[in-house]
C-alpha positions as CSV (number, residue, x, y, z in Angstrom):
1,X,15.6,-7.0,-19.4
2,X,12.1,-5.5,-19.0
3,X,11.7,-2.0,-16.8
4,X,10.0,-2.5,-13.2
5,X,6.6,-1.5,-15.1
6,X,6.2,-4.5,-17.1
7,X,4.4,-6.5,-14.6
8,X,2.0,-3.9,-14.7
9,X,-0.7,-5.2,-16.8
10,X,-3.0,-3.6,-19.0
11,X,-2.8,-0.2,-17.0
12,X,-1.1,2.1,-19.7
13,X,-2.6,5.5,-18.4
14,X,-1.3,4.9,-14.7
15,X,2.0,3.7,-16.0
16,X,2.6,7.1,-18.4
17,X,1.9,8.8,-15.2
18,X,4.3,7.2,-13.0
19,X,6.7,7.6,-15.1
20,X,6.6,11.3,-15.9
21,X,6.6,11.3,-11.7
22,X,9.6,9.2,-11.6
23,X,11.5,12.0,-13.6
24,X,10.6,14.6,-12.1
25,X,11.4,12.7,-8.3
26,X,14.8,12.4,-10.0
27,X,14.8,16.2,-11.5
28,X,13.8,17.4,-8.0
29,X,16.8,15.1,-6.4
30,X,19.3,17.0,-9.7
31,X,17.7,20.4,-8.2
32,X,18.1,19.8,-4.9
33,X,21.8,18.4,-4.9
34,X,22.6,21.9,-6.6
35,X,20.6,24.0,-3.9
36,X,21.6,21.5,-1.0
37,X,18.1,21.2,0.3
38,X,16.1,18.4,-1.6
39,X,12.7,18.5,-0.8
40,X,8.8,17.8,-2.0
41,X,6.2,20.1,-1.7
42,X,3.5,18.4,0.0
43,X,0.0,18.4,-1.8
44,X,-2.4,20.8,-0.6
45,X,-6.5,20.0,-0.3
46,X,-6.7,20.8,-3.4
47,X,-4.1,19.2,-5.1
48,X,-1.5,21.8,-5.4
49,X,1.1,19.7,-6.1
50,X,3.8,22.7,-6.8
51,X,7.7,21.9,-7.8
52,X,10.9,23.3,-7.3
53,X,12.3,25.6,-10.0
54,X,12.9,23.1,-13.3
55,X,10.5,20.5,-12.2
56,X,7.8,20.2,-14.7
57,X,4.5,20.7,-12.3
58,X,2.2,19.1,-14.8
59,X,4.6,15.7,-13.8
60,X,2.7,15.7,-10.5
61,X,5.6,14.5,-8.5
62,X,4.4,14.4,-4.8
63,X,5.4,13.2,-1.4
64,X,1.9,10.6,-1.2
65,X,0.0,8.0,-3.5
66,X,-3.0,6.2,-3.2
67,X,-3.0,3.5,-5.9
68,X,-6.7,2.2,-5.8
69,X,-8.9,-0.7,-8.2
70,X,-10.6,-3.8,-8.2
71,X,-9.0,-7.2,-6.3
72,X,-6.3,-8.5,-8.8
73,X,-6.3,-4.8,-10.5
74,X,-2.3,-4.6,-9.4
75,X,-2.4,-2.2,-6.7
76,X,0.5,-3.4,-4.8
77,X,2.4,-4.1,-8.5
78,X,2.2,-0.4,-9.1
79,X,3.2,0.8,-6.0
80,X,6.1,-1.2,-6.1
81,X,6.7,-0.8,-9.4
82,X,6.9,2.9,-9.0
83,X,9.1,2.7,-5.6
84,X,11.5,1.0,-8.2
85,X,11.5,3.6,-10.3
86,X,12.2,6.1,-7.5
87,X,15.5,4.6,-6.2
88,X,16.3,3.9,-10.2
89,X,19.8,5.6,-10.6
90,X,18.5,6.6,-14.1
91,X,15.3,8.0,-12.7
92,X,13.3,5.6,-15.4
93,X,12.9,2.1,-13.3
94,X,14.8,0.4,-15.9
95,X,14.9,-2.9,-14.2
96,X,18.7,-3.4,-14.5
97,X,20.6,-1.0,-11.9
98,X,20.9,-1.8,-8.4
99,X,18.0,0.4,-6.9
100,X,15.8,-1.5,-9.4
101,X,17.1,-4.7,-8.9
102,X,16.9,-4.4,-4.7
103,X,13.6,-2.8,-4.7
104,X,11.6,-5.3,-6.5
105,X,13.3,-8.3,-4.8
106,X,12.2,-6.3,-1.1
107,X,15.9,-5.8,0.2
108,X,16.2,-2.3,-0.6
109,X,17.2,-0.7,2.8
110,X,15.3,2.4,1.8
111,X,12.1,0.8,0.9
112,X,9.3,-0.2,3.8
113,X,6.6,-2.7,3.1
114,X,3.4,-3.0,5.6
115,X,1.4,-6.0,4.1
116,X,-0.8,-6.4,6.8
117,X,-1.2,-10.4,7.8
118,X,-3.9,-10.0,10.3
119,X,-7.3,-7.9,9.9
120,X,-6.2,-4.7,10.6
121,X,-3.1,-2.1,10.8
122,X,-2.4,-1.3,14.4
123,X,-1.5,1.9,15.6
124,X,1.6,0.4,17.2
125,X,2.8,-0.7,13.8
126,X,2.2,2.4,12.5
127,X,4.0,4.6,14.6
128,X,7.1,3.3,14.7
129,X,6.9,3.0,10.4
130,X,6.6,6.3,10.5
131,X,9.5,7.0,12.9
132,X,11.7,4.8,10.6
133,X,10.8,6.7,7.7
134,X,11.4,10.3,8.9
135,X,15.2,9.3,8.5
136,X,17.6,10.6,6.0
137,X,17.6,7.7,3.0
138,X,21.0,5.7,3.4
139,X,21.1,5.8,-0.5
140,X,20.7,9.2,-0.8
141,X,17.4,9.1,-3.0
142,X,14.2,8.6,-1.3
143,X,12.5,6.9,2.1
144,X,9.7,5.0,0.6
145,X,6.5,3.6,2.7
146,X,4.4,0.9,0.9
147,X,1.2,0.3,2.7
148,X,-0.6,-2.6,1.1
149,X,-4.2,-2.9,2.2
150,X,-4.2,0.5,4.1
151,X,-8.0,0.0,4.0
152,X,-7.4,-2.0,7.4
153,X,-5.8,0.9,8.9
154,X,-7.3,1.2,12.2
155,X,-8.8,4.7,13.3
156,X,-5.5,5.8,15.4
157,X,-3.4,4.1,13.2
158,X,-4.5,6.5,10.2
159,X,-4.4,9.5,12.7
160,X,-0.8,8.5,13.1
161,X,-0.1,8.5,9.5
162,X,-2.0,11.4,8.7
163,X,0.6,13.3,11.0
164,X,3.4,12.3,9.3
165,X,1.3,13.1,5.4
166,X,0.2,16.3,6.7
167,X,4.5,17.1,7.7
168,X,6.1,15.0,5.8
169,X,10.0,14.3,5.8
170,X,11.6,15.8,2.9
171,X,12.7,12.9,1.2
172,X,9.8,10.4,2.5
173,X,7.4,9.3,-0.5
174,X,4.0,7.4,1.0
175,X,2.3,4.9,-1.5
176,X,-0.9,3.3,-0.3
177,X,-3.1,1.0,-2.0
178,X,-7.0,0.7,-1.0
179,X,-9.9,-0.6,-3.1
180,X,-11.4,2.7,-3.8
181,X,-11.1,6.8,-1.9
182,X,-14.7,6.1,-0.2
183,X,-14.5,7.0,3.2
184,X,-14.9,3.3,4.1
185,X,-11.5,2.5,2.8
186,X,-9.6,5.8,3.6
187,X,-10.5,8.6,5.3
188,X,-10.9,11.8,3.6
189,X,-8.3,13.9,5.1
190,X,-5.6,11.3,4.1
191,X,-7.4,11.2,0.9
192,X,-7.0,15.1,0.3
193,X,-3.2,14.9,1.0
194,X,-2.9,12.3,-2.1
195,X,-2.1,12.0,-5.3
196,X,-4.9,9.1,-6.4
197,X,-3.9,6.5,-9.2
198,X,-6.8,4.7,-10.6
199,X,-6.4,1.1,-11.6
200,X,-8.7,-1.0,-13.8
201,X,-9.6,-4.2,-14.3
202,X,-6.9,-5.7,-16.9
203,X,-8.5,-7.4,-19.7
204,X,-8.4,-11.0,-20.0
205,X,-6.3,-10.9,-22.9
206,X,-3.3,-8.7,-21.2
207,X,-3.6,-11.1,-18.4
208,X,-3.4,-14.1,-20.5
209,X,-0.2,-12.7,-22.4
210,X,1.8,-12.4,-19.4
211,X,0.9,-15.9,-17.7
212,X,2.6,-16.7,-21.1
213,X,5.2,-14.4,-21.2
214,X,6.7,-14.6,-17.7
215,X,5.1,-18.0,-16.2
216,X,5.4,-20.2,-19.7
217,X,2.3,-21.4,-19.3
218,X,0.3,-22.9,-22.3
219,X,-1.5,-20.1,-24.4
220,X,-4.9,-21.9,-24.1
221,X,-4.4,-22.4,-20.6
222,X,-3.9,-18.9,-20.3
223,X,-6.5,-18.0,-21.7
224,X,-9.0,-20.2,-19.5
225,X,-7.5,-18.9,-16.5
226,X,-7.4,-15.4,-17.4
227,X,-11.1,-15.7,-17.9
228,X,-12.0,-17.9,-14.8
229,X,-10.1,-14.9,-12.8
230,X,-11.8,-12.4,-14.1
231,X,-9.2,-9.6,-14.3
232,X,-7.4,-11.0,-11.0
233,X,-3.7,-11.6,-12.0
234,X,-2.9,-13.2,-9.0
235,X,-6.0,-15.5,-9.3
236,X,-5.5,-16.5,-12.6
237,X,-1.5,-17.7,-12.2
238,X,-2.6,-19.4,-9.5
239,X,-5.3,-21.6,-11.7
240,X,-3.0,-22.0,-14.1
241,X,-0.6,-23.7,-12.1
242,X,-2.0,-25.3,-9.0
243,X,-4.0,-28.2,-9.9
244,X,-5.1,-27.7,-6.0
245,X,-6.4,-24.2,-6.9
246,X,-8.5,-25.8,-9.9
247,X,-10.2,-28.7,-8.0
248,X,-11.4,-26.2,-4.8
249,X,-12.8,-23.8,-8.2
250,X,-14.6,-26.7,-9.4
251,X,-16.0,-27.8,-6.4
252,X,-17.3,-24.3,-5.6
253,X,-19.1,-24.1,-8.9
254,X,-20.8,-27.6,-8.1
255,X,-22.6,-25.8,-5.7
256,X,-25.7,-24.2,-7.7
257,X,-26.6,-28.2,-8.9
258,X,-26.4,-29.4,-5.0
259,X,-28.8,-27.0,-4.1
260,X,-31.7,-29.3,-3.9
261,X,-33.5,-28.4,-0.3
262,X,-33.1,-26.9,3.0
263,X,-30.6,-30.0,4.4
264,X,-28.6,-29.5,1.6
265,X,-28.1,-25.8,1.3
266,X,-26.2,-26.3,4.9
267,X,-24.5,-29.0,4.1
268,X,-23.2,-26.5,1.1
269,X,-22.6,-24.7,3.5
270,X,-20.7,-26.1,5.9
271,X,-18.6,-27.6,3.0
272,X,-17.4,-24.0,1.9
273,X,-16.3,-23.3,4.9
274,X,-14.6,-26.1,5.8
275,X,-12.6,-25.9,2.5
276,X,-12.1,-22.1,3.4
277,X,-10.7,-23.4,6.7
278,X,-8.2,-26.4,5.2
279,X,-6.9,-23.9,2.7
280,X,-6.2,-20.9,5.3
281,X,-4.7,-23.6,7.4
282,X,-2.4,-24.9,5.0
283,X,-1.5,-21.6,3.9
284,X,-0.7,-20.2,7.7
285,X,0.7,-24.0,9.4
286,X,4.2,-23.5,8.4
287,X,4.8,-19.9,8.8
288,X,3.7,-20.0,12.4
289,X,5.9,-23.0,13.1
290,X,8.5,-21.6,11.9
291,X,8.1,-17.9,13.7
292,X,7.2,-19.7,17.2
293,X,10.1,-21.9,17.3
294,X,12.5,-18.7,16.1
295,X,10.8,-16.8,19.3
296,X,11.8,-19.6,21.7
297,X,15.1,-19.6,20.1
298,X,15.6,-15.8,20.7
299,X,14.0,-16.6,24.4
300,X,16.2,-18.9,25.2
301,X,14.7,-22.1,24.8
302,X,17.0,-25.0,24.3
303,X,19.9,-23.1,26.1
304,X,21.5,-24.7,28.9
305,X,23.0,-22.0,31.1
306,X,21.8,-20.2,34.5
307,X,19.5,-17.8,32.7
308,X,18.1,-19.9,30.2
309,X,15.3,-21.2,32.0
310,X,13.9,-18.1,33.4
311,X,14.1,-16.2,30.3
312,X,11.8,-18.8,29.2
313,X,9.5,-18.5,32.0
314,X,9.5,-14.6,31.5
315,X,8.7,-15.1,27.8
316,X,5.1,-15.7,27.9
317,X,3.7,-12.7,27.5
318,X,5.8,-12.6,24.5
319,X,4.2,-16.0,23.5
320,X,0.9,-15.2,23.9
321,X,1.6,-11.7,21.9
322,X,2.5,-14.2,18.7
323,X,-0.3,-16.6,19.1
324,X,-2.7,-13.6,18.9
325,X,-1.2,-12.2,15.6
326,X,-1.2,-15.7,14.3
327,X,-4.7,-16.3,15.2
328,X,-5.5,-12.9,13.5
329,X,-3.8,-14.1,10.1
330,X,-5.3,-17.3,10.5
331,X,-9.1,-15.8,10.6
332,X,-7.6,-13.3,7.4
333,X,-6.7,-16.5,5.7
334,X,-9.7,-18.0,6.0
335,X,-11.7,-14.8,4.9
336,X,-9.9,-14.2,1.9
337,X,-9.9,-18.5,0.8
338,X,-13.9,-17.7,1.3
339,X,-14.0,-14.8,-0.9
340,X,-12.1,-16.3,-3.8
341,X,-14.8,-19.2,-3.6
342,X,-17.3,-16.6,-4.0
343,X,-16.1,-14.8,-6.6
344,X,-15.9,-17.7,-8.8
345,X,-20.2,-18.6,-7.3
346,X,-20.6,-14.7,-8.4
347,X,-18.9,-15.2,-11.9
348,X,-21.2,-18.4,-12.1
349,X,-24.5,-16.3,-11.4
350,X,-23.4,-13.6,-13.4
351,X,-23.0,-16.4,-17.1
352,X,-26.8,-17.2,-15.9
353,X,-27.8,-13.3,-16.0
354,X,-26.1,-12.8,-19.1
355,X,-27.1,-15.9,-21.3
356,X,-30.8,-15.2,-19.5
357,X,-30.4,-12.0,-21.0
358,X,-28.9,-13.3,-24.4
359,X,-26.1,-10.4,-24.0
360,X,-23.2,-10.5,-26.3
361,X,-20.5,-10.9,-24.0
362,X,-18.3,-14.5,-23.0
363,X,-19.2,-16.6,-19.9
364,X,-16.4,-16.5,-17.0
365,X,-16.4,-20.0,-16.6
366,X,-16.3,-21.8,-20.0
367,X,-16.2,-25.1,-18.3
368,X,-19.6,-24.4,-16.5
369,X,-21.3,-22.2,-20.0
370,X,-24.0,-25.4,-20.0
371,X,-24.5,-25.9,-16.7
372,X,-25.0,-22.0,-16.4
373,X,-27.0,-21.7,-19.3
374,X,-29.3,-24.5,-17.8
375,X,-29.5,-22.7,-14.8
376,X,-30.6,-19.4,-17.0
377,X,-33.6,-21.2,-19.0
378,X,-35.1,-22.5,-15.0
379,X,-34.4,-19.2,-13.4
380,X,-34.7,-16.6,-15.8
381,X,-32.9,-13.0,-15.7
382,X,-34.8,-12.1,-13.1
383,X,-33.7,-15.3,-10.8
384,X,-30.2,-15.3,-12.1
385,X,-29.8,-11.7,-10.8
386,X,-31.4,-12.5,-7.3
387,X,-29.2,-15.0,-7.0
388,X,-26.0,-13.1,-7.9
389,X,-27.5,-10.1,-5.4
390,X,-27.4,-12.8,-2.6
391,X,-23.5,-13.9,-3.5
392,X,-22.8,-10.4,-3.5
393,X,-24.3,-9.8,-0.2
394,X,-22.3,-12.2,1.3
395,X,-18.8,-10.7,0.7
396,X,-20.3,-7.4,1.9
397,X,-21.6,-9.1,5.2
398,X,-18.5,-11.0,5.7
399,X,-16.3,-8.0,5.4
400,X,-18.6,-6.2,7.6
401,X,-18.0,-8.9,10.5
402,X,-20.8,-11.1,10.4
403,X,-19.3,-14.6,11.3
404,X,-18.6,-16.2,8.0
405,X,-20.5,-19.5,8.4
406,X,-24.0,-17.2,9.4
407,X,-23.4,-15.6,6.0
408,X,-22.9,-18.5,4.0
409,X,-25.6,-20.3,5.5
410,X,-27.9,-17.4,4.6
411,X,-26.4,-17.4,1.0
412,X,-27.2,-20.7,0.1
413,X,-30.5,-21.0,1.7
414,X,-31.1,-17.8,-0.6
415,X,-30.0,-19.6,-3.7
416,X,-31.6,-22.6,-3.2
417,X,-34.9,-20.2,-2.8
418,X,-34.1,-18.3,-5.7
């Protein structure tokens, strides 16, 4: 049975780490059953991350974690991963006791996940996670808060946080995963109460050994998808085994070869996003089915006796409270189907650059080396790259608000100009 790391690829250095912090979590929990008062010492500004008597120090065992990297880097893995190994009876995350077992299949009672389905954490949602989490840990190990994505954190929803970081229960462990410590993703002053992880991008080869070692999937097919993915674990299962996946991928990368004047660089565009649409769609329609029609349920709806009817007529504020979370995941849905299309555009432009360049590396998108390397020879390095600046441009804009379609449309009239 593999431990609760092994899902964890290619990120040795973070995993050595975690694991020297799960022993000392469970050395602090030995030390504190003797003295009756288990506790963490809450990182300072500068990092002081001091134990109790018998703890190791240099094991950095702390009450909050920020687990940051690239999309597909395994954030999220490692945080749950290392929440495993917290509530592990043998202090190790060995995969095979209880705590381990519960953890990673998210029905440990002791273990809070925030993965945030619209665009942003609310302060509402925040506060009452951290009033869950201040009580005393019905397993007697540790209260642990996962917050996926806290990037999204709204302002008062990190002030909220940061109270409970800066006093921190005595068993409560934080882990949140952001992109990166810039300011843009987490604010400093949570930042300065953290212990930071660092996570790289896996190489293509580690990716491509698990698809085969836990998925079964063919060791060539692996391979292609680990490439296409680019590091993204997620991204590259996915291609591997959704032939769905693999036909929206090779429509986005038929894109450069229908840009062939003004009329068709919209109708490009207006293509992507209707295929960003249809997927978010398909991947949101039966989740909010199924949450309305448990709502009515719980309002009454159906029921036949004296009350049934005006709870239902009372319940539309409730109603209307759903419809605007769904409506938020929907538009989340759509945003991230966009940006998977153009990180595979992006990988394109970037084979150009590099065969334009005649660097010693492998194209992303094996399937497309020809087309790409056609595209280097008409462009040169110096169109390749513009035209990779102008994909780029258009995740930053989209994740800075502007309306999606605006962005796209700007995109392709760029690549079409070159």
């Amino acid at each position: 049975m593999p431990d609760v790391f092994a899902d964890l690829v290619g990120q040795d250095e973070a995993v050595t780490e975690l694991r020297r912090a799960a022993a000392a979590a469970a050395a602090v929990l030995r030390v504190g059953a003797a003295d009756r008062t288990p506790a963490l010492i809450a990182a300072g500004p500068a990092g002081d991350d001091r134990a109790p008597a018998g703890v190791d120090p240099s094991a950095g065992m702390t009450h909050a974690w920020i687990f940051t990297g690239p999309p597909g880097s395994g954030r999220s893995v490692a945080a749950r991963a290392f929440a495993a190994a917290l509530q592990c009876v043998h202090g190790t995350g060995c995969g095979e006791c209880p705590g381990c077992h519960t953890t990673m299949g998210g029905t440990h009672a002791d273990v809070r996940m925030v993965v945030p389905e619209g665009l942003s954490i609310g302060v509402g949602e925040m506060r009452a996670l951290v009033l869950r989490a201040a009580s005393t840990p019905s397993g007697g190990r540790w209260q642990v808060v996962i917050i996926e994505d806290a990037d999204r954190l709204t302002e008062a929803a990190g002030n909220a946080l940061l109270k409970a970081i800066e006093e921190p229960p005595p068993r409560t462990v934080f882990l949140l995963c952001a992109p990166s410590t810039h300011p843009d993703d987490i604010s400093v002053t949570i930042r300065s109460r953290c212990r930071v992880v660092p996570l790289r991008q896996p190489p293509a080869t580690a990716v491509a050994e698990v698809l085969v070692r836990r998925d079964g999937v063919a060791p060539d097919v692996a391979q292609w998808a680990a490439a296409a993915a680019q590091g993204h674990v997620g991204r590259a299962r996915r291609l591997a085994r959704d032939p769905e996946a693999r036909k929206r991928r090779e429509a986005v990368l038929a894109v450069p070869r229908r840009l062939t004047g003004v009329g068709a660089a919209f109708d490009a565009a207006s293509a992507l996003i209707e295929a960003a649409e249809a997927e978010a769609e398909a991947a949101v329609t039966e989740a909010d089915t199924a949450e309305r029609a448990a709502l009515e349920t719980a309002l009454g709806a159906g029921g036949t006796g004296r009350g049934a009817a005006g709870a239902m007529r009372g319940a539309a504020g409730q109603l209307k409270e759903l419809e605007k979370r769904q409506k938020s995941r929907a538009t989340r849905a759509q945003r991230d189907a966009l940006d998977r299309a153009l990180v595979d555009l992006a990988g394109f432009y970037r084979d150009a650059l590099t065969m334009a360049l005649r660097a010693p590396v492998a194209p992303v998108h094996t399937d497309t080396a020809a087309l790409a390397g056609a595209g280097a020879q008409k462009w040169d390095a110096e169109g390749s790259l513009r035209r990779l600046e102008a994909v780029l441009a258009c995740r930053a804009a989209i994740e800075a608000n502007v309306k999606p379609r605006i962005a796209v449309e700007a995109m392709m009239l760029a690549l079409w100009k070159g």
